[in-house]
Each structure stands twice: as structure tokens, then as C-alpha cells.
C-alpha positions as CSV (number, residue, x, y, z in Angstrom):
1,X,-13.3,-42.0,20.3
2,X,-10.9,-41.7,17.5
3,X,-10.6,-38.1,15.8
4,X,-11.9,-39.8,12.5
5,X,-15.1,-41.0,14.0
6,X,-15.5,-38.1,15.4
7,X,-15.3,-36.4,11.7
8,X,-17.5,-38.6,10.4
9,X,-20.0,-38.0,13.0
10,X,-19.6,-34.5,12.4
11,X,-19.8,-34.5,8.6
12,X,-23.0,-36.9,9.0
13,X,-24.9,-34.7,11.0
14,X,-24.5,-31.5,8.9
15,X,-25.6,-33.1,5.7
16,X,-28.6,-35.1,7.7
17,X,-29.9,-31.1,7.3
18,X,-29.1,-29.7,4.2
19,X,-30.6,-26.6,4.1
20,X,-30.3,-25.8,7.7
21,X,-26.9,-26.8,7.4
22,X,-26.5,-24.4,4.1
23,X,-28.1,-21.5,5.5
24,X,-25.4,-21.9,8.5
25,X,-22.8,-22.1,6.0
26,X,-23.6,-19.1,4.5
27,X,-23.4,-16.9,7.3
28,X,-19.9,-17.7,7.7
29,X,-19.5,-17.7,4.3
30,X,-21.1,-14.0,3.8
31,X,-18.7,-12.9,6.3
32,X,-15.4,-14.3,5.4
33,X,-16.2,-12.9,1.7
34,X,-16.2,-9.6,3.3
35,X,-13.6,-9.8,5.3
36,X,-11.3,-11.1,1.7
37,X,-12.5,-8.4,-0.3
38,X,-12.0,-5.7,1.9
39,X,-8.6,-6.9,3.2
40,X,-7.6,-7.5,-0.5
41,X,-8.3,-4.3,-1.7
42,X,-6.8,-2.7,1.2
43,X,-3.6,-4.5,0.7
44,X,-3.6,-3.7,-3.2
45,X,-3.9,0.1,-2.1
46,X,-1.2,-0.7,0.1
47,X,1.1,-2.2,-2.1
48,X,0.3,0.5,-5.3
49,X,0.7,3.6,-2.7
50,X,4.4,2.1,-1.7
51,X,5.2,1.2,-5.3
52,X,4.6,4.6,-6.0
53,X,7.1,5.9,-3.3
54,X,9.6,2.7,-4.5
55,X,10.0,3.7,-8.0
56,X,12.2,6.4,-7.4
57,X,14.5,4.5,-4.8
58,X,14.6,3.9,-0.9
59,X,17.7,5.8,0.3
60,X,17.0,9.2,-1.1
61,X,16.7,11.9,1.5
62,X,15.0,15.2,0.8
63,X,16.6,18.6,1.7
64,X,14.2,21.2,2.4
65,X,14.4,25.2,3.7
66,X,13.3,25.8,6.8
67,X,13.0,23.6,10.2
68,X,10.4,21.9,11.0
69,X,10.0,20.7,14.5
70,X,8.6,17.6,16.0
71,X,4.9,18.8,16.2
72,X,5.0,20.5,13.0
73,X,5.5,23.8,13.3
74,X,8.1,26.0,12.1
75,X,11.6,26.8,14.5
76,X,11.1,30.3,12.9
77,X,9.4,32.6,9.9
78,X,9.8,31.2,6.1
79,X,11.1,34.8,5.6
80,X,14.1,34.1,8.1
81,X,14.9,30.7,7.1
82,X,18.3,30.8,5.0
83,X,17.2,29.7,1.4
84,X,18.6,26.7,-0.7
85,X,21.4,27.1,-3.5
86,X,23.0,25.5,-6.3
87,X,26.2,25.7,-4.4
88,X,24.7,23.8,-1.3
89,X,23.6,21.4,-3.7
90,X,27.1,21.4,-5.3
91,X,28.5,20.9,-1.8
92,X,26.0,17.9,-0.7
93,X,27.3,16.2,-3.7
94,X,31.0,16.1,-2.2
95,X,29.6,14.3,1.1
96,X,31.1,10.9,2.0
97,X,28.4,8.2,1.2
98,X,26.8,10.8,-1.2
99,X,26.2,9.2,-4.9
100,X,24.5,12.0,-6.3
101,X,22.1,14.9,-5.5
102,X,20.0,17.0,-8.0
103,X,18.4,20.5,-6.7
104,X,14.8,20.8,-8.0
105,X,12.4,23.9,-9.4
106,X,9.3,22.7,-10.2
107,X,6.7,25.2,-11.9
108,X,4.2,25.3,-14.7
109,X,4.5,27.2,-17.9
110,X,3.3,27.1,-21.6
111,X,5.4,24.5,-24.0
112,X,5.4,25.5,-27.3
113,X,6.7,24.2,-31.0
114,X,4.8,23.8,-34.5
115,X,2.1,25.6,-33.6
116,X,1.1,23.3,-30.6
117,X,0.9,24.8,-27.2
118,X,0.8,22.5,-24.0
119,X,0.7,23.7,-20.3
120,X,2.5,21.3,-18.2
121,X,4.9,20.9,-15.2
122,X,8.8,21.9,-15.6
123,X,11.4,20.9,-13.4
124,X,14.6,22.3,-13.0
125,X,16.8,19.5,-11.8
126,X,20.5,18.7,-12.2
127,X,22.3,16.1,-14.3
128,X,22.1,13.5,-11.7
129,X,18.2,13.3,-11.9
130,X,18.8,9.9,-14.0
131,X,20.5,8.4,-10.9
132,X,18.4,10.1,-8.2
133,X,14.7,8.9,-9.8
134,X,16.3,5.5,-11.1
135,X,15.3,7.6,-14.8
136,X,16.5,6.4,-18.2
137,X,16.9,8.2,-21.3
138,X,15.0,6.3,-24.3
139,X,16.9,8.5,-26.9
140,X,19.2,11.5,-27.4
141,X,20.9,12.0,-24.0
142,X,20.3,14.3,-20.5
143,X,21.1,17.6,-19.6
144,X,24.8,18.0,-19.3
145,X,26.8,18.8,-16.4
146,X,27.2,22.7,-16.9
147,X,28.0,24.8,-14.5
148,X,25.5,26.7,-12.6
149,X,26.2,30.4,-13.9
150,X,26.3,28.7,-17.8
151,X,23.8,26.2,-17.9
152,X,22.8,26.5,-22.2
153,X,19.0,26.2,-22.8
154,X,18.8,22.5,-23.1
155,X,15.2,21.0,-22.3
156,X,15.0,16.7,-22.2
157,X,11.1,16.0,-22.8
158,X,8.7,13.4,-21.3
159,X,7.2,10.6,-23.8
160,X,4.1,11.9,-23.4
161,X,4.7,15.6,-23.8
162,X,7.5,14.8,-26.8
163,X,4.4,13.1,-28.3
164,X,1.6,15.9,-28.0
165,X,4.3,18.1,-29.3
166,X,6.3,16.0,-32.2
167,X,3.7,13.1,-33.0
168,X,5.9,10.7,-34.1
169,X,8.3,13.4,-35.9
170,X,12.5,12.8,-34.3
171,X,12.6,16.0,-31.8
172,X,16.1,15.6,-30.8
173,X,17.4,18.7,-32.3
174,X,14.3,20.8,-32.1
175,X,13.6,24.4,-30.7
176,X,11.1,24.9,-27.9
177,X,9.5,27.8,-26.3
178,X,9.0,27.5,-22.3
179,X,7.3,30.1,-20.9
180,X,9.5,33.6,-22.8
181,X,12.7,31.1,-23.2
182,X,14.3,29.1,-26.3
183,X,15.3,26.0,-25.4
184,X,16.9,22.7,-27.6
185,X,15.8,19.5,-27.1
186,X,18.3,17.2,-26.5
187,X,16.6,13.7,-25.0
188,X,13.6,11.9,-24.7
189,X,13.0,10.0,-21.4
190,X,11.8,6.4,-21.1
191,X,7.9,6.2,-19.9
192,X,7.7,6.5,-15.9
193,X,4.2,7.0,-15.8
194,X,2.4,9.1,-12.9
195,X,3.3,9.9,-9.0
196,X,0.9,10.7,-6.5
197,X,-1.6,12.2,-9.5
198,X,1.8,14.3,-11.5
199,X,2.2,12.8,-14.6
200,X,5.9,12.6,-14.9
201,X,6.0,11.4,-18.8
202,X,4.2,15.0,-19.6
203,X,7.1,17.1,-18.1
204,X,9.9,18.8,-19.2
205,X,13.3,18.6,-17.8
206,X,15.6,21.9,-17.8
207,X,18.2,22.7,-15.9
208,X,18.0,24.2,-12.2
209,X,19.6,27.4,-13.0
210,X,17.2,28.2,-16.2
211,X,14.2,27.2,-14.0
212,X,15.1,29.9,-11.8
213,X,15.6,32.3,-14.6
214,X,12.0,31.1,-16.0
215,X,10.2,31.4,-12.7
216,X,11.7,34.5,-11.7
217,X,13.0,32.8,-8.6
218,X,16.7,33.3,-6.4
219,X,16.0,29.4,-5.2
220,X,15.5,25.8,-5.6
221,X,12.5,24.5,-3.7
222,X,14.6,21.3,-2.5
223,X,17.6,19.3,-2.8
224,X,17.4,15.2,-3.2
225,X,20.6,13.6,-2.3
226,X,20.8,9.3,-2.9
227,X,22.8,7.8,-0.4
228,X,25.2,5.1,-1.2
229,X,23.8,1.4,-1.1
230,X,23.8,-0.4,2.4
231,X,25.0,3.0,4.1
232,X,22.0,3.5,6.5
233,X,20.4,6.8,5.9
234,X,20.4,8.2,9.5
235,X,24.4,8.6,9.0
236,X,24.1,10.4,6.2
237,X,21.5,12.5,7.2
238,X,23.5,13.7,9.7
239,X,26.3,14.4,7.5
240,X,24.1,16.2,5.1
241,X,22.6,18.4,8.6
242,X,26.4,19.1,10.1
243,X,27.2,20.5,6.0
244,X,23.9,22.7,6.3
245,X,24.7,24.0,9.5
246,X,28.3,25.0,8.7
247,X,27.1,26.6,5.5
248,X,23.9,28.4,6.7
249,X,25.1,29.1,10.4
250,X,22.3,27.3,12.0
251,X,20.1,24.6,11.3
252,X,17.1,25.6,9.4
253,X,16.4,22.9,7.0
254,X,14.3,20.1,7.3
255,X,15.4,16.6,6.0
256,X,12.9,13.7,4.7
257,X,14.3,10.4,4.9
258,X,12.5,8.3,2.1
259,X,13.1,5.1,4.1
260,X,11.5,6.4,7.3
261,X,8.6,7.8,4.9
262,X,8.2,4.7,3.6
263,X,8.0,3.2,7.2
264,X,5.5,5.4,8.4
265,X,3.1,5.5,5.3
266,X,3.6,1.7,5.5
267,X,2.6,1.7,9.0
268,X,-0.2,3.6,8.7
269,X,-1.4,1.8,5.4
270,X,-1.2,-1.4,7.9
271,X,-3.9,0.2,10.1
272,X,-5.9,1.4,7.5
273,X,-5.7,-2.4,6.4
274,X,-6.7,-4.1,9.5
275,X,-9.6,-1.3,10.2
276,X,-11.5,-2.5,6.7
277,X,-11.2,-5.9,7.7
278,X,-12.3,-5.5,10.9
279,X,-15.4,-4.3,9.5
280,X,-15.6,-6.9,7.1
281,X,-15.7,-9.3,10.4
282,X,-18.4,-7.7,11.9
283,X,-20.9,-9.6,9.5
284,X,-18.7,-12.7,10.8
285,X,-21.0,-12.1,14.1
286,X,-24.4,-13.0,12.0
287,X,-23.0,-16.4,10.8
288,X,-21.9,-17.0,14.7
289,X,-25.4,-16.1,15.9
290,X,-26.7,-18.9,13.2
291,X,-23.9,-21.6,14.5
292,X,-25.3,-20.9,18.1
293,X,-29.0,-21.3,16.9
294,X,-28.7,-24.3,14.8
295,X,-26.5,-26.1,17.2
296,X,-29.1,-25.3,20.0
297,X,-31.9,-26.7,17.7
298,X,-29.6,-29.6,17.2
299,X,-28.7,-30.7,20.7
300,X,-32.7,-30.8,21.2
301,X,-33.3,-32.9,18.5
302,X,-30.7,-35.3,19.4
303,X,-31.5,-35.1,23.2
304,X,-31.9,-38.7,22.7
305,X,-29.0,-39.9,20.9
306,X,-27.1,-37.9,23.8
307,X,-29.2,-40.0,26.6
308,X,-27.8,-43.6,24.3
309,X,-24.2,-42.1,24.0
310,X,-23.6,-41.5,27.7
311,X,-25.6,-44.6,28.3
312,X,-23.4,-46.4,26.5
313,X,-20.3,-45.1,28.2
314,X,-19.5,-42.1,26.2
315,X,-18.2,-39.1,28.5
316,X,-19.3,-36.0,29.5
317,X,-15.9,-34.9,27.7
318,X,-16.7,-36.8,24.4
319,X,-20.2,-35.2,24.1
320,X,-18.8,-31.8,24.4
321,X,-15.8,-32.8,21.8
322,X,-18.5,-34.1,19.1
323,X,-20.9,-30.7,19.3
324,X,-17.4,-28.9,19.0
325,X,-16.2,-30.3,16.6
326,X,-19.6,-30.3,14.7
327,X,-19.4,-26.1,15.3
328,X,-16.2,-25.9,13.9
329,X,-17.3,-27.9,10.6
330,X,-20.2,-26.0,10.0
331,X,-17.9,-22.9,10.8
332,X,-14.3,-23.9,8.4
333,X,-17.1,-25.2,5.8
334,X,-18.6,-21.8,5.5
335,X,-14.9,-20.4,5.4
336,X,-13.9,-22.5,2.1
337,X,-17.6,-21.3,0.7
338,X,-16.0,-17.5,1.7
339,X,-12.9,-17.5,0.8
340,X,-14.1,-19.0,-2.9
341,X,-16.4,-16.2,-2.6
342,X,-14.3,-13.3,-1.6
343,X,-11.2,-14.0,-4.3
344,X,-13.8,-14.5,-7.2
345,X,-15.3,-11.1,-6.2
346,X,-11.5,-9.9,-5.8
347,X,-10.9,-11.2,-9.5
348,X,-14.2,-9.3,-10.7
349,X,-13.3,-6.3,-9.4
350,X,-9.5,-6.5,-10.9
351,X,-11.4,-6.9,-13.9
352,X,-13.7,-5.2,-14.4
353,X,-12.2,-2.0,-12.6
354,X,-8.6,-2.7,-13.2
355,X,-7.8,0.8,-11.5
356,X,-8.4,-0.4,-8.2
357,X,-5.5,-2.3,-6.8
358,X,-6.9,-5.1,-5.6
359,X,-4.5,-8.0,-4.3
360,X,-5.1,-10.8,-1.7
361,X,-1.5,-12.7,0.1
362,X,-1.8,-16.1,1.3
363,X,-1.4,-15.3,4.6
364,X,-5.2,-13.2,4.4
365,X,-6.4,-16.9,3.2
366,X,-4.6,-18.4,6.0
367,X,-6.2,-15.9,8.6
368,X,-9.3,-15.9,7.2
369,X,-10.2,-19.6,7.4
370,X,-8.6,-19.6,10.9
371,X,-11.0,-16.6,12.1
372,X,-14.0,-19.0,11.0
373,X,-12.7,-21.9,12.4
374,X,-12.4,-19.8,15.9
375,X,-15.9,-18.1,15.4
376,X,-17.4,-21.6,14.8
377,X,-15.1,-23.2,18.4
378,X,-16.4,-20.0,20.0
379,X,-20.0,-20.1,18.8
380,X,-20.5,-23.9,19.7
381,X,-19.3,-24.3,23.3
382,X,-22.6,-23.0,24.9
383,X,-24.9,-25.5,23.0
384,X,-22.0,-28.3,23.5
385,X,-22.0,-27.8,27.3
386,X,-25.7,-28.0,27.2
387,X,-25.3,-31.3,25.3
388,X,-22.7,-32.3,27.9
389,X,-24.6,-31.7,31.0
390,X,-27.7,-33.8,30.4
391,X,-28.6,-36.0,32.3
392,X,-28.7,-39.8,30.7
393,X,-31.4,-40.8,32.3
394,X,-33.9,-38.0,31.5
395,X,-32.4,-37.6,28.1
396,X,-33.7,-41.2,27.4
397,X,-36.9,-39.8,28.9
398,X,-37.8,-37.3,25.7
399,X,-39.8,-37.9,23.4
């Protein structure tokens, strides 16, 4: 029988039931809908946590005090691990492969000017920071490259906090007070929006060595260093660990490659991905159940049109092709109804809750439809071996 016939055949016999045949359908379709939402909005979790981690750059590596072992605990005390310096950070920066490194000093403190008081986070970074977060400056310029011991009392603002502070007054020029210190603000950064819940256009940018002086501290809490483009970051890193060792005597820092960050969180993002889906499919199971049932009903119905078929010449093989392929028609049918369902719900939610990241690849489509199409092959076979195995004679026999 040609593959066309066999189509048609197919296609005749799910529309000689309508509603049995919808019902089917919808199984399926109920199903694959669950298994596109929740893979969707998996994957646009997945692809707004690593956009988060991107925004800053892939080949920056994190310096941080104290050595952390394999299974996560600390080599030795945080009392007896050497802390980090300006001058290591100074000394990171002269590294082959090394474009730029910034030390950081992150704390919280009262912004004041006019009146207005703000509470917010302030950094103490270098004058590399523009390189090392991929940063711009929307006006004025950044913090200058002073040396440690003089830094001046220069403070760049974030849009948000220049904004709370200034209104739409020019700032460049103006005096702040951080915390007990006067400082001059000298830049206004370009909108960057917010990491992992820090708002990073309502911060203030001041240079490491005043941080210290506002925190009260005799340290920077890390060092990020951006390796050069196409270097790979495992030779740098162990640059960057030979350079600690020979200044601290031992190793007792801890370094954080953002690539191999990335892979893991992308990793485990991929799992987190495949569990919701996986869920999703369970309900793929009902709409299976209904192929099994309605083929079963069907191959008693038709016990006679079997009996002609085979009487007629058709094969054992040809029978069992026919209920197949009937399965898997009911089964991709309820797929397209699905997958129609599942990216209008997708669309809903993107717009009606456009905080949820909600996105769904081709390649979910793709798998999705296929996963019917293999429930419906999978569901079918017991009814079309039924079908198959009748007897001609006695299947012209029922009534």
C-alpha cells in the first residue's frame, strides 16, 4: 500500500469520530502545552540568569583571600589567611595576558547633598572598573588613576542615585557626603541596571583606598582581573596563582573563573530545565492512556473491515502499519493542537507578567512534536498487533 493511501486511511478514520477523535487529541494536546510552557520558561530563566553573569564579560577571574579547597572548606582560619592589597592588585595588573584589574570594597553608607539623604551600596574599585564591568560613562569622566596612598575624594554616581540626589540639576562638580567623608562628583555612569537583586545604577563609585578609609578597613574584599581576548583563562589563572604565592609566601587565595562559573551555573540551569519538562510530560501519559483506549475501541469496531482487508490480500504487516500510523496521527495532531497551545500561553505570560523570562527555541518545538509522535507509535502498537493477529475468517464472523 502506498504511504499516501495509508494517510488517507488514517486521516479518514479519525474524522469518521469527531469527538472521540477530539477528546484523543486533547490529551496529547494537554500534555505537550505543559511540557512548552514549562520548558519555555525554564529556558527564559536560563537565558536571563546567564545574561546577568554575561554583562560584565566572560574572561574575568575573581581574586579572593583565603583557599578554599575542593569540598569547600577552608585550607586554614580567615584570621591566618594573608589579606588582599592595593599593591597585589597593582602587581596582577603587570601580568602577561592581564588587560586590567580593579580591587573592590563594597559597603553601605548614607549619601548625602541638598538636603537629600540616600542609603545605598559604595564600591571602592579602581580606574579600570570601566574595562573590567564592560561600564561606560554617560557624562563627566571616571575616577582617575591616583596612586593608592593619594587617591583625592572623587565619587562617579549611578543614574539612578545621581537622579534621587540631583533631579535633573548637572551634578558634575558637586559636593557629597558618604558616610563622615566629602567627596566631588566627577562622572555619571551610563544605566546598567541590576545583578543578582544589587541595583548597580543606585551606587556610588569611590576609589579603593577611600573605601577603606570609609569602612574603617586595612583590605579590599577581592580583586577582578580581565584576561586578554582568546587567552584561555586557565593560563592566566595560573599566572595570577604563581604571582600570589610569591607575594604572600603560600597559596591562600581562592580564584573564580567567570567562564568556568558560567559553565557550571549553565550546567546546572540545563538540569533544572529538563527536570520541569519532565514533569510537564508526565500528563503526556494521560493523552497515551486515551490513544491506547480509543484505538482498542477502534480495532473492535472495525473487526470487520480487518476480516475484508486480509481477505482481500492485505498483510498481517499492512494491518499493523495502518493502526500505526492511525496512532501516530491522532498523537502528532494533538502535538500541533499543543504546541499552538503551549506558545500562546508562553506569549500570555510574557505579557501579562513581563518579569518572568519566558522564551521557547525551536529546537523545544522540534522535540516536542517528536515526543508526541513517539507517545502516539508507542501507545498504538498493542491495539495494532491485536488488529494484526485476527483471524480473517472469524473477523468476517462478527457482527
Amino acid at each position: 500500500m502506498l504511504a499516501t493511501d495509508a494517510f488517507r486511511l488514517a486521516l479518514r478514520a479519525i474524522t469518521a469520530q469527531p469527538l472521540r477523535s477530539f477528546l484523543t487529541l486533547l490529551g496529547i494536546a494537554v500534555g505537550i502545552a505543559a511540557v512548552i510552557l514549562l520548558t519555555s520558561i525554564g529556558e527564559g530563566v536560563h537565558r536571563y540568569v546567564l545574561g546577568e553573569f554575561t554583562q560584565f564579560g566572560t574572561n574575568v577571574i575573581g581574586v579572593h583571600p583565603g583557599r578554599t579547597k575542593t569540598g569547600g572548606a577552608l585550607s586554614a582560619l580567615p584570621s591566618s589567611a594573608r589579606p588582599l592589597t592595593l599593591e597585589d592588585a597593582e602587581a596582577l595588573a603587570r601580568l602577561p595576558n592581564v588587560v586590567a584589574t580593579t580591587p573592590n570594597v563594597v559597603g553601605n553608607a548614607e549619601v548625602s547633598s541638598g538636603g537629600r539623604v540616600r542609603r545605598v551600596s559604595v564600591s571602592g574599585v579602581g580606574p579600570a572598573l570601566l574595562t573590567v564591568f564592560n561600564a561606560r560613562v554617560r557624562s563627566g569622566q571616571f575616577l582617575p588613576a591616583d596612586e593608592a596612598g593619594n587617591a583625592r575624594a572623587l565619587v562617579v554616581l549611578g543614574p539612578k542615585l545621581k537622579s534621587e540626589l540631583f533631579g535633573a540639576e548637572n551634578a558634575l562638580g558637586a559636593r557629597v557626603r558618604i558616610g563622615g567623608l566629602q567627596f566631588r562628583v566627577i562622572g555619571i555612569l551610563e544605566a546598567k541596571g541590576q545583578f543578582l537583586g544589587i541595583d548597580l545604577d543606585d551606587t556610588a563609585f569611590i576609589p579603593a583606598a577611600r573605601a577603606m578609609e570609609l569602612f574603617n578597613r586595612s583590605s579590599v574584599n577581592e580583586i577582578s582581573v580581565v584576561a586578554a581576548e582568546g587567552v584561555p583563562s586557565a593560563s592566566v589563572m595560573a599566572s595570577v596563582r604563581a604571582l600570589m604565592i610569591a607575594r604572600h609566601g603560600r597559596d591562600d587565595v581562592t580564584l573564580v573563573s567567570q567562564e568556568e562559573m558560567l559553565s557550571t551555573l549553565s550546567n546546572i540551569l540545563n538540569i533544572l530545565t529538563m527536570a520541569v519538562g519532565a514533569l510537564g510530560s508526565i500528563s503526556l501519559l494521560v493523552g497515551g492512556v486515551g490513544i491506547v483506549t480509543i484505538m482498542t475501541i477502534a480495532v473492535t469496531e472495525r473487526t470487520n473491515e480487518i476480516g475484508l482487508m486480509m481477505a482481500l490480500g492485505a498483510r498481517r504487516n499492512t494491518v499493523l502499519g495502518l493502526f500505526l500510523g492511525e496512532a501516530v496521527a491522532l498523537a502528532a495532531l494533538g502535538g500541533v493542537m499543543g504546541l499552538l497551545l503551549g506558545m500562546g500561553l508562553a506569549q500570555l505570560i510574557r505579557l501579562f507578567v513581563p518579569a518572568l523570562p519566558v522564551h521557547t527555541p525551536l529546537s523545544f518545538v522540534l522535540l516536542a512534536e517528536a515526543l508526541a509522535m513517539a507517545i502516539g507509535l508507542m501507545a498504538g502498537v498493542m491495539p495494532a498487533r491485536r488488529a494484526a493477529r485476527l483471524d480473517p475468517v472469524e473477523a468476517l464472523r462478527v457482527e
